[in-house]
C-alpha angles and dihedrals in degrees: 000000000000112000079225101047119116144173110243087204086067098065112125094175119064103157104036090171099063086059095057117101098234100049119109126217136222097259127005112231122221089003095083091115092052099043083050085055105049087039090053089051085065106034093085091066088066090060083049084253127128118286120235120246123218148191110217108196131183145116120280126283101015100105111285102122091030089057096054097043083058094052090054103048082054092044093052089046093064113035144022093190090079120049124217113217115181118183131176113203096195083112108010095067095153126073089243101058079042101060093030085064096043091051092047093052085051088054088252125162130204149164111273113240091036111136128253093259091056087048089048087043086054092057098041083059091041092052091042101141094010143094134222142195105219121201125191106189112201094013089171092074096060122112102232122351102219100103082075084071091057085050105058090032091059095033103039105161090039124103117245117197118197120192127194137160092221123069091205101059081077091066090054097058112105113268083226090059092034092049088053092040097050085187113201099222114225116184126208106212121211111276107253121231097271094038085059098045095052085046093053079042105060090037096061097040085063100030096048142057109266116275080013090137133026125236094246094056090047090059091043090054088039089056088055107048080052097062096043084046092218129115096209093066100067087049091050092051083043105060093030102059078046093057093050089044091063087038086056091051089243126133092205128051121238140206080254087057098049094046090054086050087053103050097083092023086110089050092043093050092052100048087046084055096055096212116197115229106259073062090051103041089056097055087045086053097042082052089054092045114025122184092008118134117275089242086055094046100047087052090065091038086057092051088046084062094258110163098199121114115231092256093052090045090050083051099046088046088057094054091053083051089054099054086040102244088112127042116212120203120186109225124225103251122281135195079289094039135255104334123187115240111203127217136196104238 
């Protein structure tokens, strides 16, 4: 027998894609205020008005991206006369990659080695007569946010999205920047227990092979995904207990099937989430030193070479309690006071 061999009546998968993160469904279930929202800031610009601009805040995994990616396809299915222009700075964090990206989604060629003023000045002449809804996804990544000014100053009656995990990276924009931008804020809330279920639910009723997965596994996956409050979890622990199924030479998944798919979720989430290392060296020193007082805990993360001032780590230990890799616990007042002790969760 052949190592590649295989039985087609073990297939478990039959729609892989739907089980990708950054695939967007046909509808978006329990975002439908939101997606009004965001749909309402560029509808103006059909009537040859100004676009609205927003901020769109939330934690990770919980429909942001997915939501505007939605509202663009729309938006490209029903007119030419406004341009789309989607653009993730995880890894373009400099105007120039910025604007390189935005002039290569608009079919743009240039000299390699131009600045970043001759690539802007490319698009403005591209997008002469036109108007465009800009979206800059994890803005808060981005090396130095002045490039938005040359935005809104080029493309005045256009609409600029910003999204960001974290509610504060708005206050750090430059009032100068903030006072031109006048940004709307629209929050995406955490999905609550039923609202994740019905979302597993629907994933794997397009992604697998009919009866694929019991009920009882879907809830149990469901109640995981809630307590890691992110959405791609459950997607992840979807398609891989799938995966291990067909591996198995089963055509339904098992209990079995889902444990062996949890045991690296926590690493999986981690790595989706990209953390920086000041992230990443304060979970390393809450696992060395678990339940012990922030103060205590920033003293070790400075030895360690950490650069953050106390107010920044406390900050940055919120935000990991947010996407619920650190647990935070007031403590009753002391002879200093009430103190927090963080936990890894």
């Amino acid at each position: 027998m052949s190592l590649f061999d295989i039985e087609k009546n073990t297939s478990v998968i039959k729609n892989e894609d739907v089980l990708n993160y950054d695939y967007v469904p046909k509808t978006i279930p329990y975002r439908e205020n939101q997606i009004q929202e965001i749909a309402d800031s560029i509808k103006p610009m059909l009537y040859e008005r100004s676009g609205r601009n927003l901020f769109i805040y939330g934690a990770p995994g919980i429909g942001k991206t997915a939501s505007i990616k939605w509202v663009l396809r729309e938006l490209s299915e029903s007119t030419d006369e406004i341009i789309p222009i989607y653009v993730n700075c995880w890894n373009l964090k400099t105007k120039y990659f910025i604007f390189s990206e935005m002039a290569n989604q608009l079919k743009l060629s240039f000299t390699a080695g131009k600045s970043a003023e001759h690539v802007l000045q490319q698009i403005v002449y591209k997008l002469k007569n036109k108007r465009a809804v800009f979206v800059f996804d994890e803005i808060d990544k981005i090396d130095d946010s002045d490039f938005l000014y040359q935005i809104v100053s080029m493309f005045p009656t256009s609409s600029i999205h910003l999204i960001s995990n974290n509610f504060e990276y708005i206050t750090k924009i430059d009032s100068r920047i903030r006072s031109r931008i006048i940004l709307k804020h629209i929050e995406f809330r955490p999905y609550n227990l039923d609202e994740v279920y019905g979302i597993i639910k629907e994933r794997a009723k397009i992604a697998l092979r009919k009866d694929a997965i019991d009920t009882s596994l879907l809830k149990q996956i469901a109640n995981i995904t809630f307590n890691k409050r992110d959405i791609r979890v459950g997607i992840y622990l979807l398609r891989e207990s799938a995966k291990i199924a067909e591996q198995d030479g089963k055509r339904k998944i098992t209990k079995e099937h889902v444990k062996k798919a949890m045991e690296n979720v926590l690493d999986k989430t981690l790595e989706e989430e990209k953390l920086n290392k000041d992230e990443l060296l304060i979970i390393n020193i809450t696992k060395e030193h678990n339940g012990d007082v922030s103060g205590k805990l920033f003293d070790f993360y400075k030895k360690k070479g950490g650069k953050l001032s106390y107010k920044s780590f406390k900050r940055y230990a919120k935000n990991l309690e947010k996407l619920g890799i650190l647990k935070l616990e007031l403590t009753s007042g002391g002879f200093k006071g009430k103190s927090t002790r963080i936990f890894l969760n």
